[in-house]
C-alpha positions as CSV (number, residue, x, y, z in Angstrom):
1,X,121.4,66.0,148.7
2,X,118.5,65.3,150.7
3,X,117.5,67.6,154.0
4,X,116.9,65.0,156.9
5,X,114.0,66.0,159.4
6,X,114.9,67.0,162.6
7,X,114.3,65.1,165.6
8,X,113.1,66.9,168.3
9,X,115.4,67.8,170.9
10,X,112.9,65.8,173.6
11,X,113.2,63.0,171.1
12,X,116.8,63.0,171.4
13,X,117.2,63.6,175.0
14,X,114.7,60.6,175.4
15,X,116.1,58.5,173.2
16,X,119.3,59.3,175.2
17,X,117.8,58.5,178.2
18,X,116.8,55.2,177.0
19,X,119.7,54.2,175.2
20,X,118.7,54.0,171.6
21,X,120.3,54.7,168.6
22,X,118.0,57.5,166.7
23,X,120.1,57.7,163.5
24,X,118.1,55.0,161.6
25,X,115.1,56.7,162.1
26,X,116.6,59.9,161.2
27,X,117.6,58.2,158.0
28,X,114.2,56.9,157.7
29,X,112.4,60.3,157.9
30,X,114.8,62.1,155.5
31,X,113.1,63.8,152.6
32,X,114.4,61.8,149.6
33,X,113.1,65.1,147.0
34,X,114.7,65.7,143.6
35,X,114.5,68.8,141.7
36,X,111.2,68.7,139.0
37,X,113.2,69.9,136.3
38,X,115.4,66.3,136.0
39,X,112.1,64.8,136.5
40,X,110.0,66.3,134.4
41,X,112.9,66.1,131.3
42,X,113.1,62.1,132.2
43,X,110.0,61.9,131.7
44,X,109.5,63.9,128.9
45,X,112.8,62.2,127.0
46,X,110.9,59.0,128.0
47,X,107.5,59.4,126.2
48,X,109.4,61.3,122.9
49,X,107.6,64.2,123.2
50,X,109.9,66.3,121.2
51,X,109.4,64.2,118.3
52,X,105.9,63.8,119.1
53,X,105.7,67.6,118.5
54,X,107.4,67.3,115.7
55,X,105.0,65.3,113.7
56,X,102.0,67.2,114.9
57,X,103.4,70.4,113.5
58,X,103.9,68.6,110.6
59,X,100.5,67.5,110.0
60,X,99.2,71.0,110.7
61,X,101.0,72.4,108.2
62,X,100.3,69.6,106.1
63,X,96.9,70.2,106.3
64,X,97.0,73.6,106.4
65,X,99.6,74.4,102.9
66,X,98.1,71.5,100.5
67,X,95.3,71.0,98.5
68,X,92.5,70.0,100.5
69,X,91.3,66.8,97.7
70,X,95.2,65.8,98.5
71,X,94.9,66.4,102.3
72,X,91.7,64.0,102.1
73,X,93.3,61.0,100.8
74,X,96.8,61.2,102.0
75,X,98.2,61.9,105.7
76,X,101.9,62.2,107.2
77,X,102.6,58.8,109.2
78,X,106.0,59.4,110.6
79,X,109.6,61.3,110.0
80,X,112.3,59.6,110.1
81,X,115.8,60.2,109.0
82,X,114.9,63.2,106.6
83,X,112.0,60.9,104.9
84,X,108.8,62.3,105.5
85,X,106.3,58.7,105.2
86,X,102.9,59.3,104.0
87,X,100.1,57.4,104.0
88,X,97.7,57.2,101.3
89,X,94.2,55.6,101.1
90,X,94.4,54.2,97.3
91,X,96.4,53.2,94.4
92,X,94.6,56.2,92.3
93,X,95.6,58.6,94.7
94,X,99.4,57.4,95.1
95,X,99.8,57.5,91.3
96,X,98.1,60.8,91.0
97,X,100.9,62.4,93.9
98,X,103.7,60.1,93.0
99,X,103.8,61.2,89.3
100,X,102.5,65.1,89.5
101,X,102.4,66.3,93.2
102,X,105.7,65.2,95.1
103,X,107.7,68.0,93.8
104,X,105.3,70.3,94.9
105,X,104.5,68.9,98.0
106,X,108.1,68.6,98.7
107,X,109.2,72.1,97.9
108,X,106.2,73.2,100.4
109,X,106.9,71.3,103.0
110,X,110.7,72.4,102.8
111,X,109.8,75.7,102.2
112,X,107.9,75.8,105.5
113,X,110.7,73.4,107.7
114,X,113.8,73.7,105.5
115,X,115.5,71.4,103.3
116,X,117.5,69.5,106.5
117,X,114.5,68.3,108.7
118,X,112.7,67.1,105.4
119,X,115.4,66.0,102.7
120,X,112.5,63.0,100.9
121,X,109.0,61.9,100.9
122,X,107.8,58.4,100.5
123,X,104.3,57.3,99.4
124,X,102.5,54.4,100.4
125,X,99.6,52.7,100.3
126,X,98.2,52.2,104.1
């Protein structure tokens, strides 16, 4: 609940005097504060920042536990559901993952952020 300013007691006793009613202005002045942390949280929930997070972790450890000729051509996009969405930059490259990396790259990645967060990964072109 918000603290209202005071009014002075010569404010009142003049306002008083002249016969005006000081409660709108006492309304007016009151500080209308909220606490930072219901803020803040709003604000964060608003912009996704959790998730956000979540996808920037993945791509350092992306790049950081693969091959670097597979981190060149192909890059996390987005998580969603348990399907990790990865972008790759050709057909050659796509093939090459789909049919002798994904298993490995999988096991990795769950390895490093468990078998819930990451359940799939799709490959696309993109």
């Amino acid at each position: 609940m918000p603290i209202p300013r005071k009014i002075s007691a010569r404010q009142k006793i003049l306002a008083q005097w002249r016969g005006v009613d000081v409660e709108p202005e006492e309304k007016a002045r009151a500080v209308r504060a909220r606490n930072a942390d219901k803020i803040v949280s709003n604000v964060l929930g608003n912009l996704k920042m959790d998730s956000r997070r979540g996808e920037i972790e993945i791509v350092k450890v992306w790049n950081s536990l693969l091959d670097p000729a597979i981190v060149a051509h192909a890059q996390p996009a987005n998580l969603h559901k348990g399907t990790l969405f990865v972008n790759v930059d050709s057909n050659v490259w796509l093939s090459e993952i789909v049919r002798y990396r994904r298993k490995e790259i999988l096991d990795r990645l769950q390895h490093s952020f468990g078998k819930n967060l990451i359940q799939r990964i799709s490959f696309r072109v993109g």
